[in-house]
C-alpha positions in Angstrom: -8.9 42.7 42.6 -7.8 45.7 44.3 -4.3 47.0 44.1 -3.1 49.6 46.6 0.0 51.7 45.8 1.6 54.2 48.9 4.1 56.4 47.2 3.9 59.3 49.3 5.2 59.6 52.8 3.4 62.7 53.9 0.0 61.2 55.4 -0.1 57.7 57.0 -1.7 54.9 55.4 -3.0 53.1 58.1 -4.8 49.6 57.8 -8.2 50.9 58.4 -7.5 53.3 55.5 -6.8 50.3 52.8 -9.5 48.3 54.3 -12.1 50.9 53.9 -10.9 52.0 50.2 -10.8 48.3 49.8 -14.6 48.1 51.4 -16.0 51.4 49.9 -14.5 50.2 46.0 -16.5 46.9 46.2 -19.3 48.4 47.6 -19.4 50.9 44.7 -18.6 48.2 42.1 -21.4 45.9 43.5 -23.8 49.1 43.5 -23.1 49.7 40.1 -24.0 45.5 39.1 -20.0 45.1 37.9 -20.8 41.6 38.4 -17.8 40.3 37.1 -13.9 39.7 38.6 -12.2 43.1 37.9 -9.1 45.1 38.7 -8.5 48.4 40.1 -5.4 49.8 40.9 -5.1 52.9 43.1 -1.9 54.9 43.8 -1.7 57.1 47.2 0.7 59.9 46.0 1.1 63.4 47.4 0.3 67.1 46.0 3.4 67.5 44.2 2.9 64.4 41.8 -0.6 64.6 41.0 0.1 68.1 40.0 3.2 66.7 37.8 0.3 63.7 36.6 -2.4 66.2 36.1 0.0 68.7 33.9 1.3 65.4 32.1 -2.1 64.1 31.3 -4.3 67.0 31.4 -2.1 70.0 30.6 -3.4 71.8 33.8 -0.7 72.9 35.8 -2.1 72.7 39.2 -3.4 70.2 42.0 -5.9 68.1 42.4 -7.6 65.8 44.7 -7.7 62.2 42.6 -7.3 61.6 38.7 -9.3 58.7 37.3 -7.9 56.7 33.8 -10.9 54.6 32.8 -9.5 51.6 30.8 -13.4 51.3 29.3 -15.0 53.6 26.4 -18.4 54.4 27.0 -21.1 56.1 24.8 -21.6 59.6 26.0 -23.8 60.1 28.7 -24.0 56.1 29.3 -22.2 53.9 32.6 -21.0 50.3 32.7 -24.4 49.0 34.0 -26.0 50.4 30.8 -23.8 49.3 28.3 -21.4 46.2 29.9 -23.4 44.5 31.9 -23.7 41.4 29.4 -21.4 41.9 27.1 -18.4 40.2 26.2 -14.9 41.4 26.8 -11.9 41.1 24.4 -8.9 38.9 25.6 -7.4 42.5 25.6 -9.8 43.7 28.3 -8.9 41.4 31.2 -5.9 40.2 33.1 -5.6 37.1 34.6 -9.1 36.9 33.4 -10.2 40.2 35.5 -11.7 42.8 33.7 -9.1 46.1 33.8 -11.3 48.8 35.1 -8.6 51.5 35.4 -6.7 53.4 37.6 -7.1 55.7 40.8 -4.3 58.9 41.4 -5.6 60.0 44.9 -3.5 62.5 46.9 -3.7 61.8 50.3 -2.3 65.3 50.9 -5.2 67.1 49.4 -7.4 65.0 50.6 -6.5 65.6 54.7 -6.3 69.5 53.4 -10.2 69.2 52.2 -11.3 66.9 55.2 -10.4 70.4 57.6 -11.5 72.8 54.7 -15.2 70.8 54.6 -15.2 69.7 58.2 -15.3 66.3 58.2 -12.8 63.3 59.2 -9.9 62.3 56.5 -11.3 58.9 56.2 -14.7 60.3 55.0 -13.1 62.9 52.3 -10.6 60.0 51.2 -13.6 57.2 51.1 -15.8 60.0 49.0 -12.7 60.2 47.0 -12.1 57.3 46.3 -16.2 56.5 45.3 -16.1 59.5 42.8 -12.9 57.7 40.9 -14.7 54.8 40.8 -18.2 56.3 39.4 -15.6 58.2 36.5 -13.9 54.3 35.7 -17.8 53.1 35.3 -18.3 56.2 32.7 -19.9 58.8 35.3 -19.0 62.3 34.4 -19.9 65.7 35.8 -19.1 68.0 32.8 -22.8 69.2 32.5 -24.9 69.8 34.8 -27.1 67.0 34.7 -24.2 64.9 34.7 -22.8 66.5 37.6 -26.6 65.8 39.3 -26.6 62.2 38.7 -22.8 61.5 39.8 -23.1 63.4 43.0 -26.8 62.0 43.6 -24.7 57.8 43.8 -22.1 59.6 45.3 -24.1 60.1 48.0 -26.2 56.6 48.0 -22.9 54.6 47.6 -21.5 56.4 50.8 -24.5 56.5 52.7 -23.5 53.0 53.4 -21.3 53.8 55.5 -20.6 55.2 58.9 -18.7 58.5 57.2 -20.9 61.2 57.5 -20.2 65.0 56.6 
């Protein structure tokens, strides 16, 4: 499940934006063999509260384009497919029998500002977005280098699905 949250009022949300988040999420999730009925929940917000979220949550006092809150512990260095894919969540770990993945903060403000700073359409910046969340809720990271290789490398594979080029 897929939970879509607009609290901003600055960029328009527009049905083909929720259907292709929607679309580009599963995609990613079925990419990544989460083979199992899960939840994500992702908030549209604007500059001003990711900034107040980051700070909160991250003591850095500035903006930024999404936050991800992984519900999942992984092993350093591993993903879901390597270390979930047949084990056996606690009670604790689902709703409704859906296994909690985490949560998405994406501002739709920075994201339009990025689409015109890298040349591309807002759908493509918001969709790429959205896909990096989702590889940080499946235990992706980009701290070292090699890290930041192998995240940018499905990055690229999950979105090269789609019509949303650079």
């Amino acid at each position: 499940m897929i939970f879509i949250d607009n609290r901003q009022d600055k960029i328009e949300v527009t049905e083909k934006l929720k259907n292709t988040i929607e679309t580009v999420i599963e995609h990613a999730l079925k990419e990544e063999k989460v083979e199992i009925p899960c939840e994500i929940s992702i908030i549209f917000i604007d500059n001003e509260k990711i900034r107040d979220i980051n700070r909160e949550n991250r003591n850095i006092d500035r903006v930024t384009d999404v936050l991800s809150f992984p519900m999942l512990s992984y092993p350093n260095g591993r993903v879901f497919k390597e270390v979930y894919l047949n084990y056996e969540f606690e009670p604790s770990d689902l709703d409704d029998g859906n296994l909690v993945l985490g949560d998405i903060a994406l501002s739709l403000e920075k994201a339009k500002e990025q689409s015109v700073e890298f040349d591309h359409s807002f759908l493509r910046e918001a969709a790429y977005l959205t896909v990096h969340s989702v590889l940080h809720l499946l235990g992706y990271d980009h701290m070292e280098e090699e890290e930041k290789e192998i995240m940018r490398k499905r990055e690229e594979e999950i979105l090269n699905r789609f019509a949303l080029t650079r």
